[in-house]
N, C-alpha and C positions, 0 to 999 in steps of 0.2 A: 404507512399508506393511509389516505382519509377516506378513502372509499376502495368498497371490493372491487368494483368495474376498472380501478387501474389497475390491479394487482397484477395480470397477465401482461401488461405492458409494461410495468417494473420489471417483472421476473424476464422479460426476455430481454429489456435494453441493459439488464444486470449483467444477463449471461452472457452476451453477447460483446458485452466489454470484457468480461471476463475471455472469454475466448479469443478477443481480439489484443489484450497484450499477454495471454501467452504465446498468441503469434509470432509477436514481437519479442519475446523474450526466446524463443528457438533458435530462429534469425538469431539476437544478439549468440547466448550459448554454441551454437552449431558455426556459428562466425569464428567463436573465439576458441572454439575445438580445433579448428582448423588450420588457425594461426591468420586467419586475415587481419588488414590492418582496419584502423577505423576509414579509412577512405573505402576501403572495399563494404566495411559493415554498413555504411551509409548508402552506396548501392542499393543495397536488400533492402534497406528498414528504410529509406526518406518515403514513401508513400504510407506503407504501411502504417508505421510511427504518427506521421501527420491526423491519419483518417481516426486512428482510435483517440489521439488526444483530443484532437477537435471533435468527437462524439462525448468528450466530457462536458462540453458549453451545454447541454442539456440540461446538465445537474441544474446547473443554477437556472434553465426554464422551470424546472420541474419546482425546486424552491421558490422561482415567481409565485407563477400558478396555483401555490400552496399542495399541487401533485402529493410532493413529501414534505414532512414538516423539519428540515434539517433549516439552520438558521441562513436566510439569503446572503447578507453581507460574509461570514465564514467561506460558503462556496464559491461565490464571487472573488475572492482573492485568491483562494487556492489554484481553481480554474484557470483564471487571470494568467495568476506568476506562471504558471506549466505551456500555457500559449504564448508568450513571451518570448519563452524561454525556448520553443523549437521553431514558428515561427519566425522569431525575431534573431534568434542566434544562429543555432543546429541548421537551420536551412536555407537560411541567404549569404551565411560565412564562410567562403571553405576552410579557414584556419578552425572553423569549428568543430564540423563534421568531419576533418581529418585529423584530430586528436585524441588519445586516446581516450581522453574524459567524457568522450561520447560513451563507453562502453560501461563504465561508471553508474554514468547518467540513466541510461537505458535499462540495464540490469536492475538498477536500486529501484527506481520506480516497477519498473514490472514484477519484482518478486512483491512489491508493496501491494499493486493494484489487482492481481488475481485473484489470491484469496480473499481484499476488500469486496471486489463484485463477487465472488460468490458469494459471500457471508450475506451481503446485500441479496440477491438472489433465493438463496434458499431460508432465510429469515424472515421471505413474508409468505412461507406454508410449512415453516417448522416452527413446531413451540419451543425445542429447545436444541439447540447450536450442535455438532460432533465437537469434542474437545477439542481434538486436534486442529481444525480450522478457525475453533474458537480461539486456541491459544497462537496459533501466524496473524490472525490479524489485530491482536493486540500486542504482539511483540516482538515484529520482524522490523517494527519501527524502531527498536532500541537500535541495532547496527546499519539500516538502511537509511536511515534520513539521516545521521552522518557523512555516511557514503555518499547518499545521494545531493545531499548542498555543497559534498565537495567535489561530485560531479559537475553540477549545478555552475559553482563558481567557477571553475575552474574552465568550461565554457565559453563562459563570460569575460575570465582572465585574455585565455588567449586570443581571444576578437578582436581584442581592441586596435592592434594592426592595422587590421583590414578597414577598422572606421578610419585611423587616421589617415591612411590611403583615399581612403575613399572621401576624407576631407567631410566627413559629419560629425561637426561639432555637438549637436544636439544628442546623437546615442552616445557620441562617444564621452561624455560628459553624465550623460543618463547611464552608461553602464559604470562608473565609477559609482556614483550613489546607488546603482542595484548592488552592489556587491557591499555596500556600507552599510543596506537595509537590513544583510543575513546579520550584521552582529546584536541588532535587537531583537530580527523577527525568528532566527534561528533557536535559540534556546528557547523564546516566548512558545514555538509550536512544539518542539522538546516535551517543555515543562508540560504542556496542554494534551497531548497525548500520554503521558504518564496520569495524571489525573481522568483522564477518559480508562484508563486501563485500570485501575484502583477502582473505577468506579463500577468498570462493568464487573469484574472479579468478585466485587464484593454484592453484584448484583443476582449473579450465576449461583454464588457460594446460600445466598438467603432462598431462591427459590430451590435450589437443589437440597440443602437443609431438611429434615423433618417438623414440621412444625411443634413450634415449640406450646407444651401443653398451657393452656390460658381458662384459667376460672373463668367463665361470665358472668358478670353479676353489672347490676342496673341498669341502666338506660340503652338499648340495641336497636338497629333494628330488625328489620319484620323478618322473618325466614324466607324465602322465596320458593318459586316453585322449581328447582334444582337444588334445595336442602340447604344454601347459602344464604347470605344475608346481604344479599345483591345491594348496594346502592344507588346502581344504575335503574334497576326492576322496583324497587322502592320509590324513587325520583319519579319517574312515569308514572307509577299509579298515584301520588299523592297530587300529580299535575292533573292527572285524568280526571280521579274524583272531585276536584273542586271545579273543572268546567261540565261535567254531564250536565248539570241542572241547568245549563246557562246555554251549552252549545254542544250537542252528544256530537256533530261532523268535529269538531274540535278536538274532541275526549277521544275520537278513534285513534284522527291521528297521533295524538299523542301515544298511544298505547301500541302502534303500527311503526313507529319509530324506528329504524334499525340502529340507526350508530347515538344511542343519545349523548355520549359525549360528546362528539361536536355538532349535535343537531339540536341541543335541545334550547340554544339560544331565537328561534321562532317560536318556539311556542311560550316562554317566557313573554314575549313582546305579544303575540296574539292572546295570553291571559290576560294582560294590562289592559290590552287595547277591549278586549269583551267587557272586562270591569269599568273602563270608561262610559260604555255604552249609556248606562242606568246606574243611579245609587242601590238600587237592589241588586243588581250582576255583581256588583262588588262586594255590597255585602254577602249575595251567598255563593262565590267564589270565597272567598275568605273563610265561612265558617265550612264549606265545605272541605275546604281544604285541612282547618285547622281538627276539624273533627277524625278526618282518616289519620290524621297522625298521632292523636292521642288514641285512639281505638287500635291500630294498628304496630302502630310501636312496642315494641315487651320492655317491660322491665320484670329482671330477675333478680330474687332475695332469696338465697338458702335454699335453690333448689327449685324455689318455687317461682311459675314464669304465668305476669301478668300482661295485662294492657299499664300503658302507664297511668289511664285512666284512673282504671282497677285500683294501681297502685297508690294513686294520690286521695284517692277514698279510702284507700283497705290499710295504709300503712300510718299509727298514730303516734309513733316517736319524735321526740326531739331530740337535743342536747344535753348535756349533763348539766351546762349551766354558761352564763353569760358573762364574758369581758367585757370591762371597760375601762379608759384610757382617757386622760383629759391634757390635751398639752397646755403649753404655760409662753407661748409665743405671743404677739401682738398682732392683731389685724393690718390688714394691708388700707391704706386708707382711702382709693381707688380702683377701678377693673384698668389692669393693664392687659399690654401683648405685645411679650419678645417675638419681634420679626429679624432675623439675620444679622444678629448679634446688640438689636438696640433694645430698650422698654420703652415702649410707645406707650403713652398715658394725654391724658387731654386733648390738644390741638391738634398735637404730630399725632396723633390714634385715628383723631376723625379725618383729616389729609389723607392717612395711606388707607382709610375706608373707603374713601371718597376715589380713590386712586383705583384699587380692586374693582368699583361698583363700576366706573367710568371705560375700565378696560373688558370688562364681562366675566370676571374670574368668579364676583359673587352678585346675587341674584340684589336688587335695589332695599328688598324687605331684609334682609340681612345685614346693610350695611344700618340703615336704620332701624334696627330692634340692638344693633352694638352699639351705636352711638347714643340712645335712648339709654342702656346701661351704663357706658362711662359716664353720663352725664350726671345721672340718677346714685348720686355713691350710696344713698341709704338700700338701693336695692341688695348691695354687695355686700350687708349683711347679715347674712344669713344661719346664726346663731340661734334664730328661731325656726329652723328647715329640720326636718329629717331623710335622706337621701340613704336607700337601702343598693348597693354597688355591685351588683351579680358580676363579679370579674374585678375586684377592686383594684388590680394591682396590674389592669390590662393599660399599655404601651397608647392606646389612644382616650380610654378613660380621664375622667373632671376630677378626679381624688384631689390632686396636688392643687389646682384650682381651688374646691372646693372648701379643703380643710386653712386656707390661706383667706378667706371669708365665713370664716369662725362657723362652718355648716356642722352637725352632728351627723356622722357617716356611720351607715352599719355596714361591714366589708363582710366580704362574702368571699373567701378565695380558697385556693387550697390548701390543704393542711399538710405545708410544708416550712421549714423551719424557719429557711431563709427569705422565705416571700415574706414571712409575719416579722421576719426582724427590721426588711425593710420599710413595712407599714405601719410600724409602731415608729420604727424611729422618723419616719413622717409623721407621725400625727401628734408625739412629743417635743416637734420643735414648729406646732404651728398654734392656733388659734382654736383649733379644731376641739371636735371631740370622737372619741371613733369606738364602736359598739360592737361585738365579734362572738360568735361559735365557740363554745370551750368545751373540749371530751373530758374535763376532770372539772373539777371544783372550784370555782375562783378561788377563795380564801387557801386554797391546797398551793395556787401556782404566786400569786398576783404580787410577792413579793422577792420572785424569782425570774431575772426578762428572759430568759433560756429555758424554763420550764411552762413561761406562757406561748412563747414560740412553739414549741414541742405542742402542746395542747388545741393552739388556735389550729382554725381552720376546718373546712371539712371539702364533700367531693360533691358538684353539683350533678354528674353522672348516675352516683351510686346511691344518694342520698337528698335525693331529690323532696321526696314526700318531708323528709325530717327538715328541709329545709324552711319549706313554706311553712312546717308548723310551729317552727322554731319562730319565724317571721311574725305569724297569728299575735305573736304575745310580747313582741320588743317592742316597748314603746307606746304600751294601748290606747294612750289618751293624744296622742299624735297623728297628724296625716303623712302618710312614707310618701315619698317620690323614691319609685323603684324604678331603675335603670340595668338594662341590660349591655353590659360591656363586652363579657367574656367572648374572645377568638382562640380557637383552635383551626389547623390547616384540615383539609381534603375532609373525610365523613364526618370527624369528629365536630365541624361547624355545625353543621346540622345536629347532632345527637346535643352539646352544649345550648343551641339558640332555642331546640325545644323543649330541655330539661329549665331554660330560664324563661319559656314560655307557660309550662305548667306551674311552675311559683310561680307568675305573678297573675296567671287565671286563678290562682288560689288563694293570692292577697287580695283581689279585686272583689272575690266574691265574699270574701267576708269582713274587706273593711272597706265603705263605701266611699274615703275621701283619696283614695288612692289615686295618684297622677303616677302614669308609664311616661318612663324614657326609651331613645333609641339613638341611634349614632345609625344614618343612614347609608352607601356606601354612591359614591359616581358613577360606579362599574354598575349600574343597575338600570331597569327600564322605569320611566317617569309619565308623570301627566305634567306637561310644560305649562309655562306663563307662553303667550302666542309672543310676545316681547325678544322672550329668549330666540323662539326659532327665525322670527323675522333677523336678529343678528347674527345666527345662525348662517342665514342666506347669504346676509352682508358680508359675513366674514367669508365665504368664500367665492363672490365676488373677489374681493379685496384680496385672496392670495396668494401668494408669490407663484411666477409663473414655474418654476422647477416642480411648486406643488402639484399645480393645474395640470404638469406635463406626466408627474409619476402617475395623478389620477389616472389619466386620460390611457397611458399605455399601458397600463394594470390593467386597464375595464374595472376599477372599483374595489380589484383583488389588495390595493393599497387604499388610502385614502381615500375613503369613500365618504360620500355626500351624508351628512347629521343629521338630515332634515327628510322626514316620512310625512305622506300623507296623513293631514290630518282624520280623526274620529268623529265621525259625525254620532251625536247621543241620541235617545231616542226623543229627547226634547228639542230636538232640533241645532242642540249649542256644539259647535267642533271643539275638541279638544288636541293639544298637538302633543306628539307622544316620541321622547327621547330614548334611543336606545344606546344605552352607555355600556352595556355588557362585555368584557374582555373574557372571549372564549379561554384563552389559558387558564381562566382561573376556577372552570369547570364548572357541572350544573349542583354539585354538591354546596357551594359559594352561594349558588343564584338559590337554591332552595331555604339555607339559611336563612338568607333576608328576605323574600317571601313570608317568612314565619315571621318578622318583625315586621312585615307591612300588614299582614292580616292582623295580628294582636291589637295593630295601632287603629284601625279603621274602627273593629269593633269596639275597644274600650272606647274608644270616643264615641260612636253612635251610641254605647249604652253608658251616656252619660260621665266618661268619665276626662280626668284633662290628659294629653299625652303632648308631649314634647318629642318629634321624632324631625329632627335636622338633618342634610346631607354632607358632611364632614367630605374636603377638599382629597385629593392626594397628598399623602405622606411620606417624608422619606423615613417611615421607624427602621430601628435598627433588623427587624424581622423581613425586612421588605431589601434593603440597600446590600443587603448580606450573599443575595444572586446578584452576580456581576451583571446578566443582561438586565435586569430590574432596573437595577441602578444607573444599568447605559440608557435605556430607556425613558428615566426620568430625568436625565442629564440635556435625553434632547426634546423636551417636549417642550421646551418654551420656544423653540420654532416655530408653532401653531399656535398660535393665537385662540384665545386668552388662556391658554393652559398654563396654570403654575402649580409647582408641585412644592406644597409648605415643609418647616421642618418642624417636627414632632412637638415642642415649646407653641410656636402658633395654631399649631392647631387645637390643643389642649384649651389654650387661653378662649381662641373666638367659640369655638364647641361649647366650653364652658361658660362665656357668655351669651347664648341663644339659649341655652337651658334657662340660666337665670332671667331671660327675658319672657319666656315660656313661663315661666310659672309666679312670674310679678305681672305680667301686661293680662289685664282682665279683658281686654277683647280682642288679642291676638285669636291664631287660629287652633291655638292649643287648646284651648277651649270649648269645652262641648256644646255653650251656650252660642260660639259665633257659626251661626249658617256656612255649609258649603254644599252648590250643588253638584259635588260628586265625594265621596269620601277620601280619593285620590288625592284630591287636592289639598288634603293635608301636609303633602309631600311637594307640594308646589310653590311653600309662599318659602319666603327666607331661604335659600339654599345657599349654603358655603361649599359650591360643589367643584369650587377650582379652575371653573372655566370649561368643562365639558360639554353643559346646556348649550353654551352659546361657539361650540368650536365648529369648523366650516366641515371637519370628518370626524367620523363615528371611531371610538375611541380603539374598538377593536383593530383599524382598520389604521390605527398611528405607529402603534409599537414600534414595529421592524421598521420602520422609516425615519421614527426618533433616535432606535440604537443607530443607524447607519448615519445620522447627523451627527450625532452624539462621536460616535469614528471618526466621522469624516474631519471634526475638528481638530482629536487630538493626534491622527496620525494623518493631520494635512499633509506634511511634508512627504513621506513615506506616498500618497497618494498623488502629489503633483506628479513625483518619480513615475508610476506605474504608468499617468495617463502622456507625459511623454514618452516611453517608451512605446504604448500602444500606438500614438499616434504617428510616429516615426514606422513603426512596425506596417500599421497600413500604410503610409508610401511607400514602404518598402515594396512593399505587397504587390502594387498598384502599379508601380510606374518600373520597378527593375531598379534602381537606385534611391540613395538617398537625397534630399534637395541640399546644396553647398551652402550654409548660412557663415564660411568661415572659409579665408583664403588661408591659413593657416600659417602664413610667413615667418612666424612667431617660433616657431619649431624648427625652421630651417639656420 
């Protein structure tokens, strides 16, 4: 449930289906006690029957609505086939209702559906299930949905008489293909309810478990005021205290908040929008922000539990000693980029830039800061770079780029055997050179590749201070371009983005030629180019009317309008402001990159360069591995200009706006080019995929993408359903079916 105020109105429409087929399941039982036939059973149960399955079309309001968050298209279909299947069979057929498979039918679904609504029912005011109703609604589906599809079909079998009596081509034609639907859809819902039951079993078995004893050590956060380490209660206050100074009615709400999981995407968009205001809101939004989390955060070492401030002062270790790696490859003698399976280099590069720029996927300064670098081949060597990689061996990370334009790479990753086996034998068969953490001696390992493996690496969490001081001293007569790469899922984003926020406030401070990287995300709130939002408008204008029609009858709950009021600044200038946040991917996501927006504003106002780009949709293998992800991005090129790249393209163009960043002396990476807003860092060049300029807000795509994404590959399967519905209501309507077939052919 997404808010308490439904909660009583679940619990009763729960119950109250619950009650209303054990109704139905007396009737059938107390029928079949008695020895009635199904024509008698059908007396009893055709109302009854009727009234609670048609109280299940709710589900799927309620999934509209976002009421409950169960996926719409899933309930849709389920609901669907069961109204079908009584209206359209069980109660306009008598061969239907007078078979026995009516009792089949009835039974299976009711012993399935009791226990389902109550588990639903008492599930939103118990925290933990009775076994026993835990264990019927996860496994009364092994011998009931056998029974019950072959109630189901069998239904349907014997109907078909009465169509061809009744001389309707159309169901009677649609009930052959329903019945040809159960041999893919049948085992597909099988297999799917077995992994629902694996999943919750093993969910029940983790929380009922004693927790298993865990050392703490380094990077955490803050205790709470319930003795946890809330990162809900964390999130809030880190939001809070960076707007007091700017807007305390702001900071309440924040801190007043009740669900911040799914509420905290306003206030995300209301900090942006207060930092647009003024170049000061931003900046001290930013430092305030970044201030409570280095103050607040502990990191623990032995017992002993600091700030990670504290830490990154108090803690003076390094490494035992440094690797290094020179490969023996050839440079690459142009900036390419594999796009869906070609190498684009020269003409065909600036075409499909040209292509992107022209359909709104990338932002016009992106397509020209690439074409500026394929042009420019001496920029692409970069044998005189030094590039420090916090996440070296991260799935969206320049590594592979990089070391293929002879860069010197310091990697940074974990010290695990197999990460460093595959990062050496990258940097061994390129142009590169690649510089690395060693817990033993070089000269002990370096003529050993399994013992340098073993040795490289270390942990940016737990070892954070040792990192940056390790960093102090690789390479001293050099300028680093330090980049932050590393992803971890749900808290860990954030504990990684601020452990690679404290290195490089620790490079920065004591070596003054340092340039920050960042890899920005789409899912994120922006200060726009007015270009982008003005196509923004266009495109949804320009919509497909089925778009215009889901908008319009959602009220917004779908596909909702990209385009917000613009910012008026206190100098007068509006600024227009994107909000690209996908609530799924929660406020622990959104805090993360907050921490790499604020790094980036301040390094640059104190002088320094940062290269911080908005990297497209990706399908990495981390992302395509959830089915609905993957359905997801399957349909979003329905909506214009959304493209979702594969992992090879995006690496390449990413990797080319850095190189363009820290070659073009009056781009915006630059501390010396004016902007008047800090924001606007984040404005010029985006390789954001088409999000900027899409006609809805991206949150508000998903469930309407996987449902296109469906709707293609189980067209077939779907013509079926919507003839049948529609035949169903004439049925309905008129008392028969309309003749489209004199049927002579049979006689």
């Amino acid at each position: 449930c997404l808010g308490n105020p439904m909660k009583p109105y679940l619990f009763l429409f729960n119950l109250g289906s619950c009650v209303g087929w054990a109704f139905v399941l007396y009737i059938a039982t107390h029928s079949a006690w008695h020895g009635h036939t199904a024509a008698q059973l059908w007396e009893r149960l055709e109302h009854p029957l009727l009234i609670v399955q048609s109280m299940a079309a709710l589900e799927v309001v309620h999934s509209l609505l976002g009421i409950v968050r169960s996926p719409f298209f899933t309930a849709l279909v389920q609901v669907a086939s069961r109204l079908i299947l009584v209206w359209g069979y069980s109660h306009p057929c008598p061969l239907s209702h007078t078979h026995w498979s009516l009792y089949l039918m009835v039974v299976s679904w009711s012993l399935v559906e009791v226990p389902r609504y109550l588990f639903y029912a008492l599930n939103l005011y118990m925290a933990r299930m009775p076994y026993p109703l835990f264990w019927l609604r996860y496994s009364l589906f092994a011998i009931l949905y056998p029974t019950g599809m072959l109630g189901e079909l069998s239904q349907v079998w014997v109907s078909l008489p009465f169509w061809l009596q009744a001389r309707s081509l159309i169901w009677w034609y649609a009930s052959l293909a329903l019945m040809a639907s159960y041999i893919p859809g049948g085992p597909f819902m099988y297999v799917h309810m077995l992994i629902q039951r694996k999943r919750a079993i093993k969910n029940r078995l983790a929380a009922s478990a004693p927790p298993t004893p865990r050392v703490e050590t380094g990077l955490l956060f803050p205790v709470g005021k319930k003795g946890d380490r809330s990162t809900s209660e964390a999130g809030k206050a880190v939001f809070a205290a960076s707007l007091d100074a700017v807007d305390a009615q702001a900071a309440a709400r924040v801190r007043t908040e009740r669900n911040w999981r799914f509420g905290y995407p306003r206030h995300v968009v209301r900090n942006v929008e207060l930092a647009a205001q003024s170049p000061e809101n931003a900046l001290t939004i930013a430092r305030a922000g970044l201030d409570w989390l280095h103050h607040h955060f502990e990191f623990l070492r032995d017992g002993q539990t600091m700030s990670l401030a504290e830490a990154m002062n108090k803690v003076k270790g390094s490494f035992a000693d440094t690797g290094f790696i020179k490969g023996s490859g050839k440079r690459e003698g142009s900036f390419r980029v594999e796009y869906k399976g070609t190498l684009l280099t020269g003409d065909a590069l600036v075409q499909q830039l040209q292509k992107w720029a022209e359909y709104g996927t990338i932002e016009p300064e992106a397509r020209d800061a690439l074409i500026t670098v394929a042009e420019r081949g001496d920029w692409c060597d970069l044998s005189d770079r030094w590039f420090v990689l916090l996440g070296a061996g991260s799935a969206m990370g320049p590594l592979e780029v990089l070391l293929s334009c002879g860069a010197n790479v310091v990697a940074i990753d974990l010290d695990r055997p197999a990460i460093w086996k595959r990062l050496l034998g990258m940097v061994r068969n390129s142009c590169g050179t690649m510089t690395f953490p060693l817990k033993k001696k070089w000269n002990a390992v370096k003529d050993d590749e399994d013992k340098i493996c073993e040795a490289a690496g270390c942990n940016l969490f737990t070892e954070t201070p040792e990192i940056c001081n390790w960093l102090l001293r690789v390479a001293p007569d050099k300028e680093l371009i330090v980049g932050g790469y590393a992803y971890l899922d749900s808290a860990a984003h954030v504990q990684v983005s601020l452990a690679m926020d404290a290195i490089m406030a620790g490079v920065c401070a004591q070596r003054k030629g340092t340039t920050l990287a960042f890899l920005c995300s789409p899912s994120d709130v922006f200060v726009i180019p007015e270009a982008s939002r003005k196509a923004a408008q266009e495109n949804a204008r320009n919509a497909p009317f089925w778009q215009k029609l889901v908008s319009l009858l959602s009220r917004g709950r779908f596909l909702a309008p990209n385009v917000r009021v613009p910012v008026t600044a206190s100098d007068g200038k509006t600024y227009d402001i994107c909000d690209g946040l996908a609530v799924a991917q929660g406020p622990n996501y959104a805090l993360a990159k907050r921490i790499q927006h604020w790094r980036a504003m301040i390094a640059r106002t104190d002088g320094f360069a940062v290269s911080s780009n908005i990297a497209p949709s990706t399908s990495t293998v981390s992302v395509v591995h959830n089915k609905q992800f993957a359905a997801a991005y399957g349909g979003f090129h329905n909506f214009r200009p959304l493209e979702v790249l594969g992992q090879e393209t995006s690496n390449a163009v990413m990797a080319g706006l850095l190189i363009y960043d820290i070659r073009a002396r009056g781009g915006v990476a630059q501390p010396k080019t004016s902007l008047a807003n800090p924001l606007l860092l984040f404005a010029s060049g985006a390789f954001h995929g088409g999000v900027w300029r899409s006609a809805f807000k991206m949150n508000s795509i998903g469930e309407v993408a996987v449902l296109a994404f469906y709707t293609k590959v189980y067209a077939p399967m779907i013509a079926i359903g919507m003839s049948l519905g529609a035949v169903c209501v004439s049925l309905l309507a008129t008392g028969r079916v309309s003749l489209p077939h004199t049927w002579t052919f049979f006689h």
